[in-house]
mmCIF file as gemmi writes it, N, C-alpha and C atoms, coordinates in Angstrom:
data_model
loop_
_atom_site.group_PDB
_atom_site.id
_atom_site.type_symbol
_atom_site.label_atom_id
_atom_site.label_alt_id
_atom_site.label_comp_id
_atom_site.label_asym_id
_atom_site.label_entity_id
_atom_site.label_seq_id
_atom_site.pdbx_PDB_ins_code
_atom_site.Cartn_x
_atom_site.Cartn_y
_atom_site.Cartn_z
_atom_site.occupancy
_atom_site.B_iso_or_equiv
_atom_site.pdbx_formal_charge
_atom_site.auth_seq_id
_atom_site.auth_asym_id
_atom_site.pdbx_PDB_model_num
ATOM 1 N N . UNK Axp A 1 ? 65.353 -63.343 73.433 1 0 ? 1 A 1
ATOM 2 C CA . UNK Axp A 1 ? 64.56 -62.572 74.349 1 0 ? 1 A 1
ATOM 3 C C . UNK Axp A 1 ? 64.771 -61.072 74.139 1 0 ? 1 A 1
ATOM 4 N N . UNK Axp A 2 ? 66.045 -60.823 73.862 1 0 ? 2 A 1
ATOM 5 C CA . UNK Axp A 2 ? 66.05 -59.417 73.156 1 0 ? 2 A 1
ATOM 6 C C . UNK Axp A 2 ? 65.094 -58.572 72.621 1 0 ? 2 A 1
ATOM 7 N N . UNK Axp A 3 ? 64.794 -59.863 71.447 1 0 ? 3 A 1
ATOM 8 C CA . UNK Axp A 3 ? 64.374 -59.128 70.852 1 0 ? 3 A 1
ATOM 9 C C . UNK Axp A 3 ? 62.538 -58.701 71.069 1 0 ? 3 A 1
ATOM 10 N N . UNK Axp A 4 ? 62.102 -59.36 71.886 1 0 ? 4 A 1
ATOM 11 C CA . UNK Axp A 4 ? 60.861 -58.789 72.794 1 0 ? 4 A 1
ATOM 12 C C . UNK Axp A 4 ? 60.755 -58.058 74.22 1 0 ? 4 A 1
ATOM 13 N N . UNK Axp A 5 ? 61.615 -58.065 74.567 1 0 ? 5 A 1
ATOM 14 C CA . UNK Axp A 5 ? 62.314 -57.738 75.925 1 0 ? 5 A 1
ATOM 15 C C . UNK Axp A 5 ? 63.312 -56.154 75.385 1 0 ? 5 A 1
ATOM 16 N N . UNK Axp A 6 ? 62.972 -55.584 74.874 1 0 ? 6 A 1
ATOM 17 C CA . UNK Axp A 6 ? 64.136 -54.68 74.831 1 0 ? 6 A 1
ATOM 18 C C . UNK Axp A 6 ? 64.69 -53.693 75.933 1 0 ? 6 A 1
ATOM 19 N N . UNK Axp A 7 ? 64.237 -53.864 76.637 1 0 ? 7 A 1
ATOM 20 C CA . UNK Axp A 7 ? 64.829 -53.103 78.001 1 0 ? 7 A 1
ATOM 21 C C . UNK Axp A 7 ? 64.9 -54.225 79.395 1 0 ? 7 A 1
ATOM 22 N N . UNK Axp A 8 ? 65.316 -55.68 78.855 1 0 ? 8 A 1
ATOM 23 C CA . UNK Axp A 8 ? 65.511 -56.393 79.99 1 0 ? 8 A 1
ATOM 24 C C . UNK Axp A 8 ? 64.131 -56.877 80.292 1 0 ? 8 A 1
ATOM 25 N N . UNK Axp A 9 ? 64.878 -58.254 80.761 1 0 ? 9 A 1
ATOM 26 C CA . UNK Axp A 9 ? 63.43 -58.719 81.062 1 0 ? 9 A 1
ATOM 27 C C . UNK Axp A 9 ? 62.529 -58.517 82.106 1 0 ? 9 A 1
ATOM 28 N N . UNK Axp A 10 ? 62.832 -57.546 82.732 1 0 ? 10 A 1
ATOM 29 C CA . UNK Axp A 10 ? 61.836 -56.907 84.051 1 0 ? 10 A 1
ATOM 30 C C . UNK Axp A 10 ? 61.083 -55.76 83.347 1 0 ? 10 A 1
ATOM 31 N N . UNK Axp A 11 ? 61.906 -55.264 82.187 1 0 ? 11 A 1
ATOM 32 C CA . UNK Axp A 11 ? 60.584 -54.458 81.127 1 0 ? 11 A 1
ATOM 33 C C . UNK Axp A 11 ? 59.65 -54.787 80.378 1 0 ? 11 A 1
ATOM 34 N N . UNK Axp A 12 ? 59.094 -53.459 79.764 1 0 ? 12 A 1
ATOM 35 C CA . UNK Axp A 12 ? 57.618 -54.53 79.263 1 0 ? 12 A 1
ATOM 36 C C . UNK Axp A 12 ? 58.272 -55.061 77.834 1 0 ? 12 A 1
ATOM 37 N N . UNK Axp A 13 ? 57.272 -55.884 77.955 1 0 ? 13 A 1
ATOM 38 C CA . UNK Axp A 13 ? 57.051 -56.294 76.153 1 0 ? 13 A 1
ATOM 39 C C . UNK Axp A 13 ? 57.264 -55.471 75.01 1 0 ? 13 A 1
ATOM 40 N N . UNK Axp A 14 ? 58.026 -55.638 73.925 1 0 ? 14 A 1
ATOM 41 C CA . UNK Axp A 14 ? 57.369 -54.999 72.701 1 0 ? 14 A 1
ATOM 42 C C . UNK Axp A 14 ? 56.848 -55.27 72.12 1 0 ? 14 A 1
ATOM 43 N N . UNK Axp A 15 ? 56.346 -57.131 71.828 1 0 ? 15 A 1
ATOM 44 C CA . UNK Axp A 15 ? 55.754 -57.491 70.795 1 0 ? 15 A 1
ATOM 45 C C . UNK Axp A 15 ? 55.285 -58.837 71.35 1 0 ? 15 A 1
ATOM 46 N N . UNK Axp A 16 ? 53.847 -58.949 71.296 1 0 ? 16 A 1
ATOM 47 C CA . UNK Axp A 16 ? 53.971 -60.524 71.862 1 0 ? 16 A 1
ATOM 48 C C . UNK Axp A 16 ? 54.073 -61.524 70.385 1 0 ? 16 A 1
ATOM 49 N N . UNK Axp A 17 ? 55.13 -62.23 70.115 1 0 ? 17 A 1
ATOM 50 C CA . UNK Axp A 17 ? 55.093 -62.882 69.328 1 0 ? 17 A 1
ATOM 51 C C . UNK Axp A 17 ? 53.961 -63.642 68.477 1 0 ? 17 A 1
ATOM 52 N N . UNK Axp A 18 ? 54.086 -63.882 67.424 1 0 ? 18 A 1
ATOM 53 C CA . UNK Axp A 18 ? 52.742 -64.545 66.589 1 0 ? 18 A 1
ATOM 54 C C . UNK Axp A 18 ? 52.994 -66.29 66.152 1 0 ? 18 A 1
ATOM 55 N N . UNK Axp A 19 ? 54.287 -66.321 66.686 1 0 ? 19 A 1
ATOM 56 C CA . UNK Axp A 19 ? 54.468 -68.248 66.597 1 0 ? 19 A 1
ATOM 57 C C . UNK Axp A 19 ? 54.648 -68.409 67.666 1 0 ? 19 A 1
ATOM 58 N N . UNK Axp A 20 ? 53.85 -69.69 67.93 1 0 ? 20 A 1
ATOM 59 C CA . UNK Axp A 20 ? 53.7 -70.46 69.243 1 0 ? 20 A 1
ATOM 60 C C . UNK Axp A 20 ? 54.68 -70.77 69.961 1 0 ? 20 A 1
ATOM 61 N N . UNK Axp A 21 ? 55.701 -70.735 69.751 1 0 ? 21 A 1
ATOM 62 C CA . UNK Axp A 21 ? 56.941 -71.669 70.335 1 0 ? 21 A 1
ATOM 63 C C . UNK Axp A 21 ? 57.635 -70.345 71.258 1 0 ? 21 A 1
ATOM 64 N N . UNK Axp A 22 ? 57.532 -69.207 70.548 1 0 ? 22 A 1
ATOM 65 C CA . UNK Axp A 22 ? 58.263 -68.226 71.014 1 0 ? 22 A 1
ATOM 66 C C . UNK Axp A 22 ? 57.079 -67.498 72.103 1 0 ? 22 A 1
ATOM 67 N N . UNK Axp A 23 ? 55.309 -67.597 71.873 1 0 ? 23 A 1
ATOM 68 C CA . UNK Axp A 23 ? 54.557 -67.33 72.746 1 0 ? 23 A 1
ATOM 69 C C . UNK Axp A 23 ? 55.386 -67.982 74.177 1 0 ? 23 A 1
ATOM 70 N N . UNK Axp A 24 ? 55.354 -69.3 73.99 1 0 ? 24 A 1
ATOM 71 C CA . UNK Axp A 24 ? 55.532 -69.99 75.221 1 0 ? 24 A 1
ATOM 72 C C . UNK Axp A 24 ? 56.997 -69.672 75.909 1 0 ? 24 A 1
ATOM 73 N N . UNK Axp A 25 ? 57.84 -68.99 75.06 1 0 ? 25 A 1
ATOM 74 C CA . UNK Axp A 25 ? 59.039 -68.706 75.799 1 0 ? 25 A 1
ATOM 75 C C . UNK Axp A 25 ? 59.066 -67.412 76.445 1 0 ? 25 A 1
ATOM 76 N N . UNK Axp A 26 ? 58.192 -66.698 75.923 1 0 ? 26 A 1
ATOM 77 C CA . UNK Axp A 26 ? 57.786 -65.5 76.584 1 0 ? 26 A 1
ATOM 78 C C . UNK Axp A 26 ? 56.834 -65.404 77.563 1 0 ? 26 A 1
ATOM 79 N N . UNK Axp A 27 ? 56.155 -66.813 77.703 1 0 ? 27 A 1
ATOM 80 C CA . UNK Axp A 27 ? 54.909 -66.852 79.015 1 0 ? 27 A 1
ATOM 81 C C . UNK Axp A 27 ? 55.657 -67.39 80.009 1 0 ? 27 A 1
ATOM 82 N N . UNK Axp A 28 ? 56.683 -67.997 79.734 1 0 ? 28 A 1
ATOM 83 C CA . UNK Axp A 28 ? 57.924 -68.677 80.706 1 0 ? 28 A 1
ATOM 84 C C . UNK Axp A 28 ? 58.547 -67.5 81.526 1 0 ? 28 A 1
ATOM 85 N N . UNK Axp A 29 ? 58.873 -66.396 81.077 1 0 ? 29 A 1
ATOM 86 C CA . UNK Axp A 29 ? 59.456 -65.354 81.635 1 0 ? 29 A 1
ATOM 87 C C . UNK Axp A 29 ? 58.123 -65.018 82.554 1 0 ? 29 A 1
ATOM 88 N N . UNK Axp A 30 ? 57.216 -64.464 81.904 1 0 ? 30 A 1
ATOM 89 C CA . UNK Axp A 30 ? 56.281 -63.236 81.958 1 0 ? 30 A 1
ATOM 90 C C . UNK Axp A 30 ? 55.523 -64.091 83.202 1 0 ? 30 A 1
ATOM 91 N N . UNK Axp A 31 ? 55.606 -65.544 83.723 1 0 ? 31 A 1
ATOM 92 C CA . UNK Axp A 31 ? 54.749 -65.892 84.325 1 0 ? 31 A 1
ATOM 93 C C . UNK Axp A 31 ? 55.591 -65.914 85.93 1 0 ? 31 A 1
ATOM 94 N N . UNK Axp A 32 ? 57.191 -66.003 86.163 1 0 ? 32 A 1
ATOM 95 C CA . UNK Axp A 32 ? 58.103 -65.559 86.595 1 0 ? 32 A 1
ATOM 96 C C . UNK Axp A 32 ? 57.684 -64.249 87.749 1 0 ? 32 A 1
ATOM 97 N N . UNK Axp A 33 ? 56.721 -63.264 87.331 1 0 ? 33 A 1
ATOM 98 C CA . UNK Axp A 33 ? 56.464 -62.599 87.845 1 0 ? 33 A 1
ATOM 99 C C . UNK Axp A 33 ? 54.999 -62.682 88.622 1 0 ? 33 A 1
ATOM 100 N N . UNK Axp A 34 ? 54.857 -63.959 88.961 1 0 ? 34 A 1
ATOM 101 C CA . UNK Axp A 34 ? 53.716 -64.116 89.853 1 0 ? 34 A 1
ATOM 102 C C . UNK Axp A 34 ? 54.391 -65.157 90.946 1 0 ? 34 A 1
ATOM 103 N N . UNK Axp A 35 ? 53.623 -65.374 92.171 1 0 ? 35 A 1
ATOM 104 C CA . UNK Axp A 35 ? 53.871 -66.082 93.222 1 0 ? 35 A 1
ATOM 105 C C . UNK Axp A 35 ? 53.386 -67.066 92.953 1 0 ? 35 A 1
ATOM 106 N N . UNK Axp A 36 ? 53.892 -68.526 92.903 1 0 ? 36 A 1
ATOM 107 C CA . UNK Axp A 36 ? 53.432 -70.136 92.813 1 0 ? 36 A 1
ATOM 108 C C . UNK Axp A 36 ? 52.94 -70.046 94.531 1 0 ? 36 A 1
ATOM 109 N N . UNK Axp A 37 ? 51.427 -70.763 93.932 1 0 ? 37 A 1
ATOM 110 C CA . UNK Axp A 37 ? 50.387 -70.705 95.383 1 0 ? 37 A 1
ATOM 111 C C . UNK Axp A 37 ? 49.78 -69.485 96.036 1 0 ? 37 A 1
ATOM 112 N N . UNK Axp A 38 ? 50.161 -68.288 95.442 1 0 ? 38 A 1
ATOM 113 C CA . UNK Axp A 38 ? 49.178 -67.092 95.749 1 0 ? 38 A 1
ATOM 114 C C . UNK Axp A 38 ? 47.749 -66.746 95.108 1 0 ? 38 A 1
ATOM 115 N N . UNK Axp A 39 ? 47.112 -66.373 95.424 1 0 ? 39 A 1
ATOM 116 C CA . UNK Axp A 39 ? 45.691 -66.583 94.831 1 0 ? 39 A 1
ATOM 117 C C . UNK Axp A 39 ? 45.378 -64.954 94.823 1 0 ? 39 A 1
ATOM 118 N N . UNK Axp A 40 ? 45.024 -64.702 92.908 1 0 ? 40 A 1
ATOM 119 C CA . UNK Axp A 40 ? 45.053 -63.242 92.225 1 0 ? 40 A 1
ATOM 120 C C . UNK Axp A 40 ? 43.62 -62.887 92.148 1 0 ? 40 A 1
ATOM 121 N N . UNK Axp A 41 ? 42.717 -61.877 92.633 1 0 ? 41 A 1
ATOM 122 C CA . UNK Axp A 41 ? 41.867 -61.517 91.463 1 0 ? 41 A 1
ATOM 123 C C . UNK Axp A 41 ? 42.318 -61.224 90.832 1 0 ? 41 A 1
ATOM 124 N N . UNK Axp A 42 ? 41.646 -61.198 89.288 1 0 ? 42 A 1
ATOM 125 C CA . UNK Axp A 42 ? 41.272 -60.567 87.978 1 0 ? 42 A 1
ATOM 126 C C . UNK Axp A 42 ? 42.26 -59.376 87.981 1 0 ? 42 A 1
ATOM 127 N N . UNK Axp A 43 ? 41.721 -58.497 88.665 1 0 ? 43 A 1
ATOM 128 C CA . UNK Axp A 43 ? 42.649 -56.928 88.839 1 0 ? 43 A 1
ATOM 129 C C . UNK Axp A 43 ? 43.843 -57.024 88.835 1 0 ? 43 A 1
ATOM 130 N N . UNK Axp A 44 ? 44.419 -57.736 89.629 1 0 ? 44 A 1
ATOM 131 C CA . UNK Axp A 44 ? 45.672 -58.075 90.025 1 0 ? 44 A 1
ATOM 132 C C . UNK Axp A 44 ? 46.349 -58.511 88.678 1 0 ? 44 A 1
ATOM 133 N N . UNK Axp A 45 ? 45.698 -59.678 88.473 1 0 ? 45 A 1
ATOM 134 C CA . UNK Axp A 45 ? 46.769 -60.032 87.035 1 0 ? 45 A 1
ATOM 135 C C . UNK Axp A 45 ? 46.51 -58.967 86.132 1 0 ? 45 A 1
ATOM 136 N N . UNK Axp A 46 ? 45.731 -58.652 86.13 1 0 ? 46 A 1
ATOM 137 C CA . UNK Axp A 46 ? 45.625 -57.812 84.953 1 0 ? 46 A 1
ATOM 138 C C . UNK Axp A 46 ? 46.752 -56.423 85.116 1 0 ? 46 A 1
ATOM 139 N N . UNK Axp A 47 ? 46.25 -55.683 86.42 1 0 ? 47 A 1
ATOM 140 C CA . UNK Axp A 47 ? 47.484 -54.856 86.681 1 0 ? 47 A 1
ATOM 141 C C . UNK Axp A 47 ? 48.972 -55.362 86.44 1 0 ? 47 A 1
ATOM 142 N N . UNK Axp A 48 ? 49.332 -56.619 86.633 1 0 ? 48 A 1
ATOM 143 C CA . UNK Axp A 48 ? 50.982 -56.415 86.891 1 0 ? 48 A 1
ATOM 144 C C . UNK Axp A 48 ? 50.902 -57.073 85.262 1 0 ? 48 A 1
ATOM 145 N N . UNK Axp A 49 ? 49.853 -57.396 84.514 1 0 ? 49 A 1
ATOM 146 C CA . UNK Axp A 49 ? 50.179 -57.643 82.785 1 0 ? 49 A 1
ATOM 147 C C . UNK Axp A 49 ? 50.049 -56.83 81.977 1 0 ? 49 A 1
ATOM 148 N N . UNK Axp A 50 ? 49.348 -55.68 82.621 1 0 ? 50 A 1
ATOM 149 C CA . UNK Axp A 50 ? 49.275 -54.55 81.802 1 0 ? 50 A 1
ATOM 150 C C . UNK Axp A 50 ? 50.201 -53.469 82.156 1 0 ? 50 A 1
ATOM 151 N N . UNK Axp A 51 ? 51.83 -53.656 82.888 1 0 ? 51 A 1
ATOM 152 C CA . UNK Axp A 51 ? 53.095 -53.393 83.159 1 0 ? 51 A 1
ATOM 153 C C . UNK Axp A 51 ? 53.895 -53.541 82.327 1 0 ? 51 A 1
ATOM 154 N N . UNK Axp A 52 ? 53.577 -55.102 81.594 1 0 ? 52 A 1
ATOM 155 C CA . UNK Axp A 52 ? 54.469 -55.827 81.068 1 0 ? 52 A 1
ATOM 156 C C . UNK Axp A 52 ? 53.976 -55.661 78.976 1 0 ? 52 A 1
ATOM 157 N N . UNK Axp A 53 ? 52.608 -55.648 79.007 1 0 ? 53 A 1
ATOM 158 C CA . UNK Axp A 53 ? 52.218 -55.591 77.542 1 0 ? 53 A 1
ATOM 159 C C . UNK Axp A 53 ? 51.273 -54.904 77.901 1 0 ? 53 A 1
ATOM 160 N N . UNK Axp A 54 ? 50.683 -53.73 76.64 1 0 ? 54 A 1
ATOM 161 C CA . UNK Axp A 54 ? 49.161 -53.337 76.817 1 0 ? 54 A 1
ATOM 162 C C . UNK Axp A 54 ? 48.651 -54.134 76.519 1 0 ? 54 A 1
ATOM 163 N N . UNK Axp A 55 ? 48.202 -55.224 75.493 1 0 ? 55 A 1
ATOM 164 C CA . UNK Axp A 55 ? 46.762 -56.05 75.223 1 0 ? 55 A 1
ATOM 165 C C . UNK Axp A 55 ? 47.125 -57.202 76.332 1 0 ? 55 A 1
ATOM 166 N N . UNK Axp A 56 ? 47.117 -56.932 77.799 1 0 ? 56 A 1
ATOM 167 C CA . UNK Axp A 56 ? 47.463 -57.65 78.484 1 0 ? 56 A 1
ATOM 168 C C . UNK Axp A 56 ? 46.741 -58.592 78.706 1 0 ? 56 A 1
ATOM 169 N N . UNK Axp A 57 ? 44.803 -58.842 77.872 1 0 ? 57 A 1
ATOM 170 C CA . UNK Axp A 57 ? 44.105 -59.62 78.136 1 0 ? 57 A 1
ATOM 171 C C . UNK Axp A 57 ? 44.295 -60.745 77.23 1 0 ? 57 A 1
ATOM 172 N N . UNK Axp A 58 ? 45.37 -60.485 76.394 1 0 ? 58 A 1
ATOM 173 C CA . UNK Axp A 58 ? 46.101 -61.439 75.19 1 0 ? 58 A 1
ATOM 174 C C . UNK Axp A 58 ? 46.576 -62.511 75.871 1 0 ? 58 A 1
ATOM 175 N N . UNK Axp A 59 ? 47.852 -62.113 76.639 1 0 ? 59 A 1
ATOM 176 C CA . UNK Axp A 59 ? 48.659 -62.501 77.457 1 0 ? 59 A 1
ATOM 177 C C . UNK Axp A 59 ? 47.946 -63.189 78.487 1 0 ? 59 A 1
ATOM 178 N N . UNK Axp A 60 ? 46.962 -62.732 79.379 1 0 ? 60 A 1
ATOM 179 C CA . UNK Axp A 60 ? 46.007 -63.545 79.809 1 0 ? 60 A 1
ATOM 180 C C . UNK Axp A 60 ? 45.859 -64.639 79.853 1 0 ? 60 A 1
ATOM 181 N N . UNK Axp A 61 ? 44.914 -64.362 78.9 1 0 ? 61 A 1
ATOM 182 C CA . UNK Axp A 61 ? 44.235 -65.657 78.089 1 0 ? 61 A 1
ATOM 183 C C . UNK Axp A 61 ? 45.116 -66.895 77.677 1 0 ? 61 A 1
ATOM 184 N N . UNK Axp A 62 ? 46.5 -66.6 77.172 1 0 ? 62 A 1
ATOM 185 C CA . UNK Axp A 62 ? 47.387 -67.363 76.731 1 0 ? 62 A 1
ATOM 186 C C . UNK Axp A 62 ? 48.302 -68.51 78.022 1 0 ? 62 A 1
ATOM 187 N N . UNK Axp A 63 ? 48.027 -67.606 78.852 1 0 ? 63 A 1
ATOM 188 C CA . UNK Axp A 63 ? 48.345 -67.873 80.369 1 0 ? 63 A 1
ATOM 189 C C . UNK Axp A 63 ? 47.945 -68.877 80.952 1 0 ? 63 A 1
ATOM 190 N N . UNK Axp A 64 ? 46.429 -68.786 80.248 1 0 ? 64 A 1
ATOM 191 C CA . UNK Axp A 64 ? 45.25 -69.907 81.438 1 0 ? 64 A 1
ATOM 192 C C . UNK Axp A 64 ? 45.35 -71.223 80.271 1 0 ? 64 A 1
ATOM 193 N N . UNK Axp A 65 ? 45.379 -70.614 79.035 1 0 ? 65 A 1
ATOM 194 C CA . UNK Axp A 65 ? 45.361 -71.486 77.515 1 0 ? 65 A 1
ATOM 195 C C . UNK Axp A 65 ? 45.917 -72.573 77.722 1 0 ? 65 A 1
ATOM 196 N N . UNK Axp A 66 ? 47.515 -72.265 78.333 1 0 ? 66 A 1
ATOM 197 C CA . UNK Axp A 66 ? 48.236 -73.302 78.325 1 0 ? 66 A 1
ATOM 198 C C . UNK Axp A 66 ? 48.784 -73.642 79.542 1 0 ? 66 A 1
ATOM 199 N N . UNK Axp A 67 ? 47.755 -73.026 80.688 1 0 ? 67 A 1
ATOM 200 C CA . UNK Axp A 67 ? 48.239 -73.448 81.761 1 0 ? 67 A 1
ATOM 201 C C . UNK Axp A 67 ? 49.05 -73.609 82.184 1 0 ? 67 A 1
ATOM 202 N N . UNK Axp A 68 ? 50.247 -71.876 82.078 1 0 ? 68 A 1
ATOM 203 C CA . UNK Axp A 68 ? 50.951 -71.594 83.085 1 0 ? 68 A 1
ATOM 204 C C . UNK Axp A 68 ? 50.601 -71.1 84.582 1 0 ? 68 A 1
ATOM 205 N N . UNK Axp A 69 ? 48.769 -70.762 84.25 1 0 ? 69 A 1
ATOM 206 C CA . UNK Axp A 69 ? 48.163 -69.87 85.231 1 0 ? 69 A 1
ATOM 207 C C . UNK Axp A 69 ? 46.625 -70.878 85.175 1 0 ? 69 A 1
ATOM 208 N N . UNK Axp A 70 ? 46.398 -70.838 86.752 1 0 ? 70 A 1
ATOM 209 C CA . UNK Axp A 70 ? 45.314 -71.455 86.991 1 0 ? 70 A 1
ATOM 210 C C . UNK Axp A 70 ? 43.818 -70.508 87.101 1 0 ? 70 A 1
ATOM 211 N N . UNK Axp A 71 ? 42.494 -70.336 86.206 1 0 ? 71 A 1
ATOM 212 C CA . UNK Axp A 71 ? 41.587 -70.196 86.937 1 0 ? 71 A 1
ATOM 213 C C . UNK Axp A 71 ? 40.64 -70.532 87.079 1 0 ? 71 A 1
ATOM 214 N N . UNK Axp A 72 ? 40.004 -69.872 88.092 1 0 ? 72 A 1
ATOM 215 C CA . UNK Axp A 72 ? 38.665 -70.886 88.722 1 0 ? 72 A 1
ATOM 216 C C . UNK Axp A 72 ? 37.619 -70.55 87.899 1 0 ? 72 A 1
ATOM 217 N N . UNK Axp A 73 ? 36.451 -71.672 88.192 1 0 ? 73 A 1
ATOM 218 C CA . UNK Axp A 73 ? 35.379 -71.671 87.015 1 0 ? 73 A 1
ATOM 219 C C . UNK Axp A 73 ? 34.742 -70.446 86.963 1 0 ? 73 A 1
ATOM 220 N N . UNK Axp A 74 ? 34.758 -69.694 87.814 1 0 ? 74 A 1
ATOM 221 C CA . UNK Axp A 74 ? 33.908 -68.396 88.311 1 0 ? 74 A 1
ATOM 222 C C . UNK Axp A 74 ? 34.49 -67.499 87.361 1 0 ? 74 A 1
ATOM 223 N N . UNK Axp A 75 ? 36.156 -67.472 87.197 1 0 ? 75 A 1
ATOM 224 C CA . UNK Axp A 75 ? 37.023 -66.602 86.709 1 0 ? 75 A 1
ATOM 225 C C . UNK Axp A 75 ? 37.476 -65.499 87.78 1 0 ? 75 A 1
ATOM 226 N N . UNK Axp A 76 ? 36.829 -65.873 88.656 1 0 ? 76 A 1
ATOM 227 C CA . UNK Axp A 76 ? 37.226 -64.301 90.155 1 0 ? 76 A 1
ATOM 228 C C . UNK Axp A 76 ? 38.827 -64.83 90.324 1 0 ? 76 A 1
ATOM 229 N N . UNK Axp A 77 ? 39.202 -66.084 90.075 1 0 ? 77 A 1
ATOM 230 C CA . UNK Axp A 77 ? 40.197 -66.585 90.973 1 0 ? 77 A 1
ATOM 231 C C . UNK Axp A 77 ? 41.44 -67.006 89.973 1 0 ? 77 A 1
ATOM 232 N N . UNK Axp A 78 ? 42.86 -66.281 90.234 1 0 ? 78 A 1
ATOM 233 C CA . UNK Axp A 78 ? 43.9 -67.37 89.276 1 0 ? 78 A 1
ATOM 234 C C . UNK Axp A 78 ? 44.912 -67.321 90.038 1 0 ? 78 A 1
ATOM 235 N N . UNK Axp A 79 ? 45.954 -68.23 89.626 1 0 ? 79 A 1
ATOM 236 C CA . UNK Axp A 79 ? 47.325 -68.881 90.994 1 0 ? 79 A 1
ATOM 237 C C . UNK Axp A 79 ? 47.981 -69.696 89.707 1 0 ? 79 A 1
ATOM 238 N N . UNK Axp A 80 ? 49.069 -69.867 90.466 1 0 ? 80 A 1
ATOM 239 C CA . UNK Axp A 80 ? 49.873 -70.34 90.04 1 0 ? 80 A 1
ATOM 240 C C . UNK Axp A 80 ? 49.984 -72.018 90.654 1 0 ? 80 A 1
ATOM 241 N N . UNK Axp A 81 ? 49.944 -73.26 90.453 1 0 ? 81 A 1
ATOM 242 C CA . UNK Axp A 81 ? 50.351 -74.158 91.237 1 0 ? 81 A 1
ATOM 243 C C . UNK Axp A 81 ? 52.318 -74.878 90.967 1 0 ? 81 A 1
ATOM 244 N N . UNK Axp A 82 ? 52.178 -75.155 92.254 1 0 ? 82 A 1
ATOM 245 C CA . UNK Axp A 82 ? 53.672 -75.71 92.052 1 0 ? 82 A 1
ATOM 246 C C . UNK Axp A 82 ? 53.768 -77.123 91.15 1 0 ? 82 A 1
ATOM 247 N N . UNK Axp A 83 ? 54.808 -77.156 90.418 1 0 ? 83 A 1
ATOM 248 C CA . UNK Axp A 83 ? 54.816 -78.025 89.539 1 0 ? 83 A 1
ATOM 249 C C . UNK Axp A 83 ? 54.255 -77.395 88.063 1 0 ? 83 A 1
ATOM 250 N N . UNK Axp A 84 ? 53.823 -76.678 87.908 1 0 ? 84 A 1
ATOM 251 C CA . UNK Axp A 84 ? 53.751 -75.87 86.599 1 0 ? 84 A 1
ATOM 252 C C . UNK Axp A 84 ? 54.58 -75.676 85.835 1 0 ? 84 A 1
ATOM 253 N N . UNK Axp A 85 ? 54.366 -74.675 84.899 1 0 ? 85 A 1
ATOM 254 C CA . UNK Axp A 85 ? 55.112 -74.206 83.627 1 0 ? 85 A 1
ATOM 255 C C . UNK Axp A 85 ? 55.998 -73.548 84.671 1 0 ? 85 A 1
ATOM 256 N N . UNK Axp A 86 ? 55.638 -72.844 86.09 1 0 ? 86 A 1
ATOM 257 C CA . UNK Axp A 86 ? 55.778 -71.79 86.392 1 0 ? 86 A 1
ATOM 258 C C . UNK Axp A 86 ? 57.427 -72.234 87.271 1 0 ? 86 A 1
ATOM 259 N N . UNK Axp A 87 ? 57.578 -73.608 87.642 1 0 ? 87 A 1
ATOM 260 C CA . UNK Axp A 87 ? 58.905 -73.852 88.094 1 0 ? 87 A 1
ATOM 261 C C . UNK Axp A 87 ? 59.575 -74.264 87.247 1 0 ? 87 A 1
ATOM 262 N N . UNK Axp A 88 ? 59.358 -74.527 85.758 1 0 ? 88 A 1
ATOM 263 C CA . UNK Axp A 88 ? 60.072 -75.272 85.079 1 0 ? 88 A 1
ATOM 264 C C . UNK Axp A 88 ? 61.453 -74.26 84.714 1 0 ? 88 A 1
């Protein structure tokens, strides 16, 4: 985690990794910082991901991909549910 995390993991990103295995260990952290059962607009995630990485719509996307992050068909709507990636 160091070595993407270089100022701790409450800092941002330096690099979002390019192999999958290490994506997902970094969406494990990065998802850490949302509430299981709170319900985000768009803005919202985007603000507290664009804290953490600039191409925060990367991170996003990777989010809903593998369903650490839930959203609705509309896309207005994303949450976290319990039992997710997000308690594991």
């Amino acid at each position: 985690m160091k070595n993407y995390f270089k100022h701790g993991l409450h800092g941002p990103l330096d690099v979002f990794p390019s192999k999958e295995k290490r994506k997902y260990i970094i969406a494990s952290e990065i998802i850490k910082q949302f509430e299981v059962g709170k319900v985000y607009v768009e803005k919202e995630v985007n603000d507290l991901l664009a804290t953490i990485y600039p191409d925060f719509a990367t991170v996003r996307r990777f989010l809903i991909d593998y369903r650490f992050m839930i959203r609705s068909d509309d896309g207005t709507q994303y949450w976290i549910e319990s039992g997710t990636h997000a308690t594991t």
